[in-house]
ROLO-100859 format. One line per 2 residues: number of its first residue (from 0); their letters; for each residue x negated, y negated, z negated of C-alpha. Coordinates in steps of 0.001 Angstrom, whole numbers, always signed. Layout:
N
NUM> a> X/Y/Z  ...
This chain:
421
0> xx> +0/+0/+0  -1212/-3434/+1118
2> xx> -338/-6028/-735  -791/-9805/+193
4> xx> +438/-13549/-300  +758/-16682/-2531
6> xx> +4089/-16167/-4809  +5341/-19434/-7208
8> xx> +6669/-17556/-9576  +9826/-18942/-11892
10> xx> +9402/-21547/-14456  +7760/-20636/-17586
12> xx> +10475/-19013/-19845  +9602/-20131/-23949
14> xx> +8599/-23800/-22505  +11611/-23630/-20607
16> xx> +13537/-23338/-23951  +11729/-25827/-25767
18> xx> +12265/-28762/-22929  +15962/-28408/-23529
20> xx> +15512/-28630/-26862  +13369/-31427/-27455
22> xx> +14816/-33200/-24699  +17922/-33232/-26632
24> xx> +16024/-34139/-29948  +14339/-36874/-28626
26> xx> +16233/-40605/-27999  +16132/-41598/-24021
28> xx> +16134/-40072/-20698  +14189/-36174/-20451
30> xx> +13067/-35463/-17106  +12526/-31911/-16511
32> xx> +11278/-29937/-13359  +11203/-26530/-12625
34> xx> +13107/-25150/-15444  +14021/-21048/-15003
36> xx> +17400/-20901/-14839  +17564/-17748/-16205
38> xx> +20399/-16188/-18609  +18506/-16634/-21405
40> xx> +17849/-20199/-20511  +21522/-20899/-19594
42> xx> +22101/-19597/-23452  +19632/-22623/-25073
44> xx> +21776/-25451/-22367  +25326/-23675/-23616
46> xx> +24412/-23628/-27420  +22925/-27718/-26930
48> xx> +26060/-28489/-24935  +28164/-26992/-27766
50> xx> +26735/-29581/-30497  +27217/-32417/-27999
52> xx> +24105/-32739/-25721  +24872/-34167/-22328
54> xx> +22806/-31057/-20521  +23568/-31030/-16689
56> xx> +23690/-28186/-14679  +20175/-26573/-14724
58> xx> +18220/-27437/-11507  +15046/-27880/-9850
60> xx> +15117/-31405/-11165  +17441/-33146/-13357
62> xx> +17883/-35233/-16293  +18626/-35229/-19829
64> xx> +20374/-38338/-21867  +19852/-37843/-25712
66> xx> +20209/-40360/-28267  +18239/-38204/-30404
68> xx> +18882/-35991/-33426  +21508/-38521/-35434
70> xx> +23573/-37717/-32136  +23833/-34144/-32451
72> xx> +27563/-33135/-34004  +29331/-30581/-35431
74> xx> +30443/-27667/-32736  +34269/-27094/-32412
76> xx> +33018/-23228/-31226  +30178/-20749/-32036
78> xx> +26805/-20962/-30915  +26586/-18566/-27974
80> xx> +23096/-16998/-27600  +24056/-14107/-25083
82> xx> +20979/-11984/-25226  +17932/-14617/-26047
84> xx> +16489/-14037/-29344  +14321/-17475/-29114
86> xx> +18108/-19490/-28557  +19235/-17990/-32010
88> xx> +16249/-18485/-33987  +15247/-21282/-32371
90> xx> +18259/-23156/-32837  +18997/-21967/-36243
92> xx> +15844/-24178/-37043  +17599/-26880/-35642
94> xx> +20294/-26515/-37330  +19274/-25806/-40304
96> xx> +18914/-29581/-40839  +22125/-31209/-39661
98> xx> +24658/-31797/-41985  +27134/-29509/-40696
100> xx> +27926/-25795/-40780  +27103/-23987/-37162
102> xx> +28181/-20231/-36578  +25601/-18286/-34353
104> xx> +26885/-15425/-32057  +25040/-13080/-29506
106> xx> +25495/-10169/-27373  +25512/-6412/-28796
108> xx> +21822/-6571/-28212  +21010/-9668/-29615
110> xx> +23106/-8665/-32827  +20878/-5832/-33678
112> xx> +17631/-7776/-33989  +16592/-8846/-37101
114> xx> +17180/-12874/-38001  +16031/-12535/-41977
116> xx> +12538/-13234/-40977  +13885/-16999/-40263
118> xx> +16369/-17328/-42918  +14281/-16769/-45340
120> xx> +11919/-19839/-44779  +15079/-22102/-44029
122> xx> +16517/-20995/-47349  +13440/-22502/-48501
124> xx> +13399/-25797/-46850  +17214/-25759/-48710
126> xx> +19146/-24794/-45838  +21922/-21634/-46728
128> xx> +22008/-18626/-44142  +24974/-16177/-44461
130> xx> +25138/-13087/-42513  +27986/-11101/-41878
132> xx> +26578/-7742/-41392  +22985/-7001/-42542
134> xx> +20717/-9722/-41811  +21693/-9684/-37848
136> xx> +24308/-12042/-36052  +26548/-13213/-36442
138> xx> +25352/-15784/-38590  +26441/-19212/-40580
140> xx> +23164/-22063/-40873  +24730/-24290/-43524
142> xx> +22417/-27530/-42754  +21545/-30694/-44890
144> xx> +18776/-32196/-46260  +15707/-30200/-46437
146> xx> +12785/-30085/-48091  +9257/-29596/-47157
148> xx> +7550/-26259/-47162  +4243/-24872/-46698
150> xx> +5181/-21408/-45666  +3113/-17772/-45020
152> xx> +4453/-16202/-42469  +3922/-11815/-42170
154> xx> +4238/-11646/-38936  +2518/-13437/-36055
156> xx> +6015/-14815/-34315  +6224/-18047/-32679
158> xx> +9755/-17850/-32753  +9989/-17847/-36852
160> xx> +6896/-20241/-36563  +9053/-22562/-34198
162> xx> +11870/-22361/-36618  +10129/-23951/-39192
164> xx> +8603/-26587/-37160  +11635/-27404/-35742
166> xx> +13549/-27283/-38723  +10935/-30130/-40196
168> xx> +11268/-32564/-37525  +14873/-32648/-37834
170> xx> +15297/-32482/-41858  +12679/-35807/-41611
172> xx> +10142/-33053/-43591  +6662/-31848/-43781
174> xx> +5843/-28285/-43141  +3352/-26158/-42472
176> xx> +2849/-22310/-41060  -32/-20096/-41535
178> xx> +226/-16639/-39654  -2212/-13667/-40135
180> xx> -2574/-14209/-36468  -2394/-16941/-33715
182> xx> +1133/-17058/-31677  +2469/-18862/-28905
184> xx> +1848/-22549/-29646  +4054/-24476/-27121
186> xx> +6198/-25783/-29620  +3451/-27791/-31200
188> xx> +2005/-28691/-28211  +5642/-30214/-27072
190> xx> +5804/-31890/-30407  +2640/-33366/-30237
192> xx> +3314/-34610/-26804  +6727/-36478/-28269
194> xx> +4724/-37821/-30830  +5279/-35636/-33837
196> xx> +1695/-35132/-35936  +427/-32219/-35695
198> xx> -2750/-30571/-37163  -3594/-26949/-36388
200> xx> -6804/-25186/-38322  -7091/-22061/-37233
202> xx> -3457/-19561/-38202  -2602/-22632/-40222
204> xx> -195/-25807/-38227  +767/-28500/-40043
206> xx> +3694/-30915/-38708  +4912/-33766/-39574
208> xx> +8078/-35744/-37509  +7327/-39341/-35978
210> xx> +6353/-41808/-39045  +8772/-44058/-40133
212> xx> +11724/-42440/-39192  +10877/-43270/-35161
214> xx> +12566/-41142/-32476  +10590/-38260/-30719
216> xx> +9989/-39654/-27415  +11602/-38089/-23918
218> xx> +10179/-35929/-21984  +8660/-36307/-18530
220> xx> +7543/-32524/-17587  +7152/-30215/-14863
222> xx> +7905/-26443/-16513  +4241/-23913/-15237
224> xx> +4819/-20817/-13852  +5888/-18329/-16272
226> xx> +2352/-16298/-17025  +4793/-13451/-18003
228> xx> +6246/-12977/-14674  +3217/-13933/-13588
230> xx> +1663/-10699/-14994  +4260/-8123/-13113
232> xx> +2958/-9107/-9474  -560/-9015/-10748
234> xx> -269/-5280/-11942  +1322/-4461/-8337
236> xx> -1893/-6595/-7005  -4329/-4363/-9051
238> xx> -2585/-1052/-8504  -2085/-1741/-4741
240> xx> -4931/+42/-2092  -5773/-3186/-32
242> xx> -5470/-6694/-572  -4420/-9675/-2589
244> xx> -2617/-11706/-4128  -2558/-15628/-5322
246> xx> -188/-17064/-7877  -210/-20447/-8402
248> xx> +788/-22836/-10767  +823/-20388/-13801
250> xx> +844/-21974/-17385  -3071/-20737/-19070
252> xx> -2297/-20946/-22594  -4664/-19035/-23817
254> xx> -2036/-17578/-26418  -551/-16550/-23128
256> xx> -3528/-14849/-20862  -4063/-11686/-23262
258> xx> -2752/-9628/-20639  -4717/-10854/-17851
260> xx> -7700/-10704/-20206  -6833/-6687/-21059
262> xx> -6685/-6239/-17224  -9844/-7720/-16979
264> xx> -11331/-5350/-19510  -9324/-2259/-17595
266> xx> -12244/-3363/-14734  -9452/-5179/-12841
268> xx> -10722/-8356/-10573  -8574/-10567/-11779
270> xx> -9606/-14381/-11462  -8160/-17278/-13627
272> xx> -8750/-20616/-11928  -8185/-23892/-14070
274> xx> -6219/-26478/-12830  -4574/-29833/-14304
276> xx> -2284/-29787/-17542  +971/-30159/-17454
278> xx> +2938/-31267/-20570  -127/-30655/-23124
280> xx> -253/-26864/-21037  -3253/-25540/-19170
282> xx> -2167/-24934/-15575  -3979/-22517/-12940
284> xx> -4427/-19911/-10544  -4330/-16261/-11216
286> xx> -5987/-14299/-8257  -5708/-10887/-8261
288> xx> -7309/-7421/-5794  -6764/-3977/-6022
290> xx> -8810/-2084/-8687  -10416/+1044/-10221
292> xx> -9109/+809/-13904  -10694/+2456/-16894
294> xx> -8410/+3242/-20353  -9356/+388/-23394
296> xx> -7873/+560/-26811  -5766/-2645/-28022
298> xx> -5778/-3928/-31706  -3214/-5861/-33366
300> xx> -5248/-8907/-32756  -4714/-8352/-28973
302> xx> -1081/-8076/-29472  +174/-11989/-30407
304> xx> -883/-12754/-26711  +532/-10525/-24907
306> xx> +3526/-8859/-26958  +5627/-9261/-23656
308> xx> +3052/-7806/-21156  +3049/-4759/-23388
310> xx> +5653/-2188/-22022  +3969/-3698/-18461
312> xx> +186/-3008/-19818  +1516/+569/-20425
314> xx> +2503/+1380/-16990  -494/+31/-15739
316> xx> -2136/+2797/-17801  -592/+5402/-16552
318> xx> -2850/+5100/-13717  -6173/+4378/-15227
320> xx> -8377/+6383/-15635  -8574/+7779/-19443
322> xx> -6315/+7257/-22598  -5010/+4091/-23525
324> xx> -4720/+3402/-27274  -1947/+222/-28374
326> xx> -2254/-302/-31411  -632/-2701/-34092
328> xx> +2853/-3755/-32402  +5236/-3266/-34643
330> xx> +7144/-6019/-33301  +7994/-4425/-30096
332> xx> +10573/-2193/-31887  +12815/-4840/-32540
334> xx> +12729/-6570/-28977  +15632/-6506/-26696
336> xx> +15385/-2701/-27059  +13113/-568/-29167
338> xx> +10344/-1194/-26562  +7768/+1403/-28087
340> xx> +10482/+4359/-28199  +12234/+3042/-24480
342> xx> +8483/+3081/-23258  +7434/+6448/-24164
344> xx> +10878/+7924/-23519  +10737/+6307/-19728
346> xx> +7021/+7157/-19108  +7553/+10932/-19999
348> xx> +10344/+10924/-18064  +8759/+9666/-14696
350> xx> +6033/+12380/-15138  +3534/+10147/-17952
352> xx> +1698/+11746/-20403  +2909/+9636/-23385
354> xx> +3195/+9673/-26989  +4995/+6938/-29638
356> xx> +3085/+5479/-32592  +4450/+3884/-35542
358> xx> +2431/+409/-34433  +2270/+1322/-30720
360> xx> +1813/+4222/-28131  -613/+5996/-26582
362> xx> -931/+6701/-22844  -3270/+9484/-20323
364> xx> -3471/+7743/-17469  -3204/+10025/-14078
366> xx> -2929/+10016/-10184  +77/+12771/-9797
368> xx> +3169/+11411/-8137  +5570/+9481/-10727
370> xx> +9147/+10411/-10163  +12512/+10665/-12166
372> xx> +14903/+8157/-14045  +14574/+5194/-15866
374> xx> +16736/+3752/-18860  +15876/+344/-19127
376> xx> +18282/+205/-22212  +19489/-3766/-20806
378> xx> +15484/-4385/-21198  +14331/-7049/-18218
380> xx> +10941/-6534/-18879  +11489/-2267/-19090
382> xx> +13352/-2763/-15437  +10298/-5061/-14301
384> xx> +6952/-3078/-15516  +8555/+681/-14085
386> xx> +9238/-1538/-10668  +5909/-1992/-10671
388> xx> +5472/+1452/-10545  +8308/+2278/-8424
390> xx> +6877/+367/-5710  +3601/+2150/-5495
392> xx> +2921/+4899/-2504  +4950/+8447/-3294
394> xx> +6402/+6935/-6299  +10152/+7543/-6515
396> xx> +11198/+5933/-9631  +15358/+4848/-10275
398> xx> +15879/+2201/-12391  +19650/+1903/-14141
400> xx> +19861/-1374/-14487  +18009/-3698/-11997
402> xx> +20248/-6748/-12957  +19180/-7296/-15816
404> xx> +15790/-8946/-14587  +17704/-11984/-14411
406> xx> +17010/-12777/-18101  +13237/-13851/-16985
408> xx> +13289/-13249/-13563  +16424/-13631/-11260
410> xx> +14362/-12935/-7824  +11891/-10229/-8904
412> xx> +12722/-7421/-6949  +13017/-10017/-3615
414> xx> +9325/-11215/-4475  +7955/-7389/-5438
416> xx> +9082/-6715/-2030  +8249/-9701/-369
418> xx> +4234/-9226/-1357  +4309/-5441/-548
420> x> +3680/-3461/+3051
């Protein structure tokens, strides 16, 4: 298979998020480019809409009126966050300091993922969380005034992370966030940009809102490429027989590139250009050619940046040479799916040697035709990572539910295709 072309892929999805949102936190006119319109996306502009934010249609370029946070009011309906976990947690920050009671709802599998990990530190700023079942959604964020917190998180999570910060700005509050490792930091780099102070020392970020009770300011951004979508044509580019491909315009946080970075390690020519910033975000070219690709153990302090490339690095393992060791990701067990049981189930059941570890999995890569069917479980980025592998020479993979890619990536299977002879 030849492989060849220069793909933009979609906007990047977390910045994405957080452009809506501070747009709608900040007093004045947000201009924002190259948003995904994904579901998940059309979740954060539904949920902003509901409290009273003026958010157009989503389109290649529009505009967002705010008159900042005193403008945000009480919704007559519940906060609708379909399937995206970083709506719901991220909003629940939000919320937590408004003076008004907001009722957070989500689809079946957005209801099963755990939402204690935020309420805690919001119950300590003085916000109340009430769950109805467990500590999933639905769930109540009784805001007010907060106080500040200087808060240790367990996990490495820049949604809870985000929560907190977000949760400051509003409540007027300083906080602070110290992880045991370093997670995606576009919400400080957005806040920062709309003049919030921020201070980061290593795990530790410290933020405080505009002094003197100023407005953040609008936002004037173009949204990178998404380095997650980014990552699926780059394992077809690697795994292909002849070839290339170019992406450009990919965001190159480096709490992004991990998987790139892994791939590199796999022996996988795999080029990352620097270009100009956009929005306080590295911006680049990835450049990718088919590769030999040798096993490599991962650690949990590979995991933070690349948690969503993970199910993807795996089926790129199955056809490197060796076994592949991933170690220390818990947190892919309570993604959209169970992502370490979905992976291990699906890999054994195209013809992958696999097995599931309480942190992670293990994979023998191999050469032998990989054939059979695949559950994604309503998992975009299971669908995405075994299309990878469907589309590779004798492969003949099924996937159950190829819609759901539009969570991340509405036009994935057009540009798999499209880059593929």
């Amino acid at each position: 298979m030849r492989v060849q072309g220069s793909v933009l892929v979609p906007g990047d999805k977390s910045i994405s998020h957080r452009a809506l949102m501070l747009a709608a936190l900040a007093r004045g006119r947000s201009r924002v480019r190259h948003i995904l319109p994904s579901a998940d996306v059309h979740s954060t502009a539904g949920v902003l809409r509901a409290l009273g934010v003026a958010v157009p249609p989503l389109a290649p370029d529009f505009t967002i009126h705010s008159d900042g946070i005193p403008a945000l009011g009480e919704p007559s309906r519940d906060l609708d966050c379909g399937n995206s976990g970083t709506t719901a947690r991220l909003m629940a920050g939000i919320a937590a300091g408004l003076p008004f009671t907001s009722r957070f709802v989500g689809d079946a599998s957005l209801s099963r993922r755990p939402m204690g990990r935020i309420a805690r530190p919001l119950a300590a700023m003085g916000a109340r969380v009430e769950f109805e079942s467990g500590e999933h959604l639905p769930m109540r964020v009784h805001g007010g005034p907060l106080r500040g917190v200087s808060w240790t998180s367990e996990v490495a999570s820049a949604q809870v992370k985000s929560a907190i910060l977000l949760a400051g700005v509003v409540g007027g509050v300083p906080v602070s966030v110290r992880e045991p490792a370093r997670s995606r930091d576009h919400t400080e780099r957005m806040l920062a940009a709309a003049g919030a102070r921020v201070e980061t020392l290593g795990t530790l970020v410290r933020v405080e809102a505009p002094s003197d009770g100023a407005a953040l300011e609008p936002l004037d951004m173009r949204v990178p490429g998404d380095p997650s979508s980014a990552a699926f044509l780059t394992a077809l580019a690697v795994l292909a027989d002849d070839g290339g491909l170019t992406l450009p315009e990919v965001c190159l946080n480096p709490t992004r590139t991990g998987f790139f970075l892994a791939l590199q390690r796999m022996g996988a020519r795999v080029e990352l250009e620097p270009g100009a910033s956009q929005g306080g975000e590295p911006v680049g070219t990835v450049r990718a050619w088919p590769s030999r690709l040798e096993a490599i153990a991962l650690s949990a302090a590979d995991v933070p940046a690349m948690i969503d490339e993970l199910p993807l690095l795996a089926c790129v393992a199955a056809r490197a040479s060796g076994i592949t060791v991933i170690a220390g990701a818990a947190e892919l067990s309570v993604k959209e799916s169970d992502r370490i049981a979905a992976e291990v189930e699906n890999l054994r059941a195209v013809g992958v040697e696999a097995a599931e570890r309480p942190d992670g999995l293990v994979v023998t890569g191999g050469s032998a035709p990989l054939r059979g069917a695949v559950r994604t479980h309503g998992d975009h980025r299971i669908a995405m990572a075994f299309g990878v592998l469907g589309a590779l020479p004798g492969s003949a993979i099924t996937i159950d539910d190829r819609a759901c890619v539009a969570v991340s990536y509405p036009d994935f299977w057009d540009d798999l295709e499209g880059v593929s002879a």
